[in-house]
N, C-alpha and C positions, 0 to 999 in steps of 0.2 A: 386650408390645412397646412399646406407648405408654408405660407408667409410665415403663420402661427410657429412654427417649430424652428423656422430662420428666426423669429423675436426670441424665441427658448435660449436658444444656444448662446445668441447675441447680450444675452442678458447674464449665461452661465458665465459668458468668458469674462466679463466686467464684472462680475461679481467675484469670481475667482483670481481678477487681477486685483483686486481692490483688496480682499483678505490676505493676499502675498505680499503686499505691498506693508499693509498692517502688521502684518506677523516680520518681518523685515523691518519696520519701526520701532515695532519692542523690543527684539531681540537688540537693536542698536541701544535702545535705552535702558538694557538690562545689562549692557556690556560695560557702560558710562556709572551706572549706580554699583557696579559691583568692584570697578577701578574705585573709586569713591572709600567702598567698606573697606576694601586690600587694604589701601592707602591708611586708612583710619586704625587698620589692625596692626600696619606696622610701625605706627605709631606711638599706641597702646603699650605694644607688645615688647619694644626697644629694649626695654630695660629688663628683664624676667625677675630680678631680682625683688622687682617692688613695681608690684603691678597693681594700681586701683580696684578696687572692688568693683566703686562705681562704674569705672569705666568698662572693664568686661560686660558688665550688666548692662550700660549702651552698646557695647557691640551685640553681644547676644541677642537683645530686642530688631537691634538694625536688621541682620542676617536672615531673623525670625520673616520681619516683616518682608525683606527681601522675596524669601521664600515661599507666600502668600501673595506677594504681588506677581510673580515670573513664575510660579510650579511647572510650569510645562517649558521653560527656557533652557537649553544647551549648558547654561550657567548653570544648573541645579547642582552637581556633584562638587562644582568648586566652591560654593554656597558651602554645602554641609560640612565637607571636609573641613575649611577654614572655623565653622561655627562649632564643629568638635573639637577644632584644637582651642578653643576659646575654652571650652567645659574643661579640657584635659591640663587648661593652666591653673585653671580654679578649684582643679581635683576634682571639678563632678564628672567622674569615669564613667557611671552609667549614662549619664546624659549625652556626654561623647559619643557612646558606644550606639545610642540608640538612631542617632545622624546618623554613623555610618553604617549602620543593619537598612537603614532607610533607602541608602544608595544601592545596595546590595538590590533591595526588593525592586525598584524602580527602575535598574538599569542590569538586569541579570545575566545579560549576554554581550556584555561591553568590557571586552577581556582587560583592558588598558585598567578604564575606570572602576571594577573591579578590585583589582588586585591593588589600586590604590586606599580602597574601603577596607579592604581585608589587613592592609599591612598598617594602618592606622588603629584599626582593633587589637594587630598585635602589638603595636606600642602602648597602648592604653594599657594592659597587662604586663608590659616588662615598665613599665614606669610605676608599676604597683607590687613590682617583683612577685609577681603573680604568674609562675612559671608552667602552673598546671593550665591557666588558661589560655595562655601561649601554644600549649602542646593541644588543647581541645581545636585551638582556631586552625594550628594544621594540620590537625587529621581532619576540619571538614574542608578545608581547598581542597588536598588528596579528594577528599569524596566528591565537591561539588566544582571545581574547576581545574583538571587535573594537568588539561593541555596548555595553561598561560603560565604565562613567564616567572609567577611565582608560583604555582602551580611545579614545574618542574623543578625549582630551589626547594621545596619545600621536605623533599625524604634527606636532601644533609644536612639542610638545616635542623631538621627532629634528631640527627644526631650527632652535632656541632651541640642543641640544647642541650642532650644527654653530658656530653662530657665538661659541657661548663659547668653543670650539677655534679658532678663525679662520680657516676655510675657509666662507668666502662663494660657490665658487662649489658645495661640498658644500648648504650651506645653501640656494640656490636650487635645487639637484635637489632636495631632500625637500619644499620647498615646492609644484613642483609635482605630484609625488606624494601629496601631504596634500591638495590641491586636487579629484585627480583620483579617491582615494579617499572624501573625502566625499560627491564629483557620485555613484559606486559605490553608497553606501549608500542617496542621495535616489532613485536608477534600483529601487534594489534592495525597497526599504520602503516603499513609498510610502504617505500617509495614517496612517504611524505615528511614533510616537515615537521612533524611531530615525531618519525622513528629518528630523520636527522638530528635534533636536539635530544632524545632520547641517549642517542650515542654519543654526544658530548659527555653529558651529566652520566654517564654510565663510565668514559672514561677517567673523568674525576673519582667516580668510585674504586673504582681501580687503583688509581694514585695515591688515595689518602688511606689505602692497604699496602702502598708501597709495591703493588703489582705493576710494577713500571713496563715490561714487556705486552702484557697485555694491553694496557692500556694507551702506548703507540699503537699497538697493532689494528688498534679497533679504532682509535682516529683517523692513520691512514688509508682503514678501509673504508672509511665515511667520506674521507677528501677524495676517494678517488670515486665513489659510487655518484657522488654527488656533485657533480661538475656547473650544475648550471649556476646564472648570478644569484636567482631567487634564492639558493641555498649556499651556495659558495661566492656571499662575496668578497672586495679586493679586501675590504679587513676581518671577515671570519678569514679566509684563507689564509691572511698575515697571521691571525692568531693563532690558528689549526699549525700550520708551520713551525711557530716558534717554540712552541709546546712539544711540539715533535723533535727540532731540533735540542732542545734542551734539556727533555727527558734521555733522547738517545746519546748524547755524548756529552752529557754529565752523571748522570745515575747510571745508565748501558755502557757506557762508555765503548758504543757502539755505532760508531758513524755511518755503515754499510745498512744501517737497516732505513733510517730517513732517506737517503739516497736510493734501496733497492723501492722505495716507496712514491716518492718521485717519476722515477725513472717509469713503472706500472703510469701512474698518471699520464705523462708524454705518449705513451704509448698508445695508451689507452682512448684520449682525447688530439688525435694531432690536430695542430692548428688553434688549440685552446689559446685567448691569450695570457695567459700565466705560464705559458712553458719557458719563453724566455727567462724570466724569472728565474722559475725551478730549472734550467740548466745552470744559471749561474749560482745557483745553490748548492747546486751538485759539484760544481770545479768548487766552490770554497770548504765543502765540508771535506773532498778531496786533499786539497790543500793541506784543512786540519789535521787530517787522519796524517800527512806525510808530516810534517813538522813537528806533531808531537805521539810519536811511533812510542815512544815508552808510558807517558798516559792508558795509550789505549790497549795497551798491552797486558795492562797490570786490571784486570777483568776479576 
């Protein structure tokens, strides 16, 4: 009985090194055919101006086949995407559209690839000047993918849409809607990476009401809540900063509030390494403040 189950195993592990091996074969010669098709697309494609019939119609078949030989291959999403932008040269939109509904279904929790399907749906639409269904496809990210990265663009963008249509008082309902969803997410997450970006996108809302005070105040309370790399790193914090410095003593015309914000940081974290930094932040907006005394004056 024992030999017996020593031959079992002995045969699992050969059989399962044999299928790994396989599956590592395709995937390399789905990697090879799909450099191939790219190659052949940009090709095609070179010219937009005067693009063959026939030849979209060989790409399209390629891609097709592509995706009937490899369906289960890591290659599938780049697959589709490229073969909807084939449909979306030839104007068939729906055909586009239905690729990338396809990646959506197949791949529903792959936040990157995702949002890559989703923002090619809304180009299909804005290349049809089809604006209603632009506004349909972000109100369903809002519904169905709310924490990715387009996903939190998507409440200014609905009213960045608003005012390139010209309805300003549309554009302030979704404003405050995008306000009151992002407070939604910082209630909902808290201590995570999602209320962190939350407060990003929340202080842009802020800034483009021209609530300039606010919206330092609630950046620097996320630089300083949020110390560690995974959320603060060296280039969020460059950008976190400059944004601070920029709004304060160009619009505030208030250098004492980046600096009283700073200074909380140091404090707050000693031995962080960004304090060096933000001290010599702090002697230059000092600086500023003393060399142009009438600037800052004039509030």
């Amino acid at each position: 009985m024992k030999k017996t189950l020593i031959i079992c195993c002995l045969i699992l592990a050969v059989t399962g090194g044999v299928l790994s091996a396989l599956d590592r074969d395709s995937e390399y010669m789905a990697e090879r055919h799909i450099w191939r098709l790219n190659r052949d697309f940009t090709r095609v494609t070179r010219d937009q101006e005067n693009l063959p019939e026939a030849a979209l119609n060989n790409l399209v078949e390629n891609y097709e086949a592509f995706l009937r030989k490899f369906s289960d291959s890591k290659l599938v999403p780049e697959a589709r995407l490229r073969l909807g932008r084939v449909f979306l040269l030839g104007k068939n939109y729906e055909a586009a559209r239905k690729q990338y509904e396809a990646i959506l279904k197949q791949f529903p929790n792959k936040n990157l690839i995702t949002d890559q399907a989703y923002k090619a749906i809304i180009s299909s639409y804005v290349l049809q000047k089809d604006y209603d269904g632009v506004l349909r496809v972000y109100k369903r990210v809002l519904k169905e993918s709310p924490l990715t990265p387009l996903g939190f663009d998507v409440p200014l963008l609905i009213v960045k849409l608003h005012l390139k249509r010209g309805n300003r008082s549309l554009a302030d309902q979704a404003m405050t809607r995008a306000m009151e969803h992002y407070r939604e997410i910082i209630d909902k997450y808290p201590e995570t990476m999602s209320e962190f970006q939350a407060q990003q996108f929340l202080a842009s809302a802020y800034f483009a009401q021209q609530k300039w005070r606010k919206g330092v105040q609630l950046l620097g309370e996320s630089f300083i809540r949020f110390p560690e790399p995974k959320y603060l790193s060296p280039k969020k914090a460059d950008s976190i900063s400059k944004t601070i410095n920029t709004v304060s003593v160009f619009q505030l015309r208030d250098p004492d509030l980046p600096i009283s914000i700073y200074q909380k940081f140091i404090e707050a974290h000693p031995g962080h390494p960004f304090n060096t930094v933000l001290q010599r932040m702090i002697q230059k907006l000092r600086k500023v403040k003393e060399e142009r005394k009438e600037f800052f004056i004039k509030k």
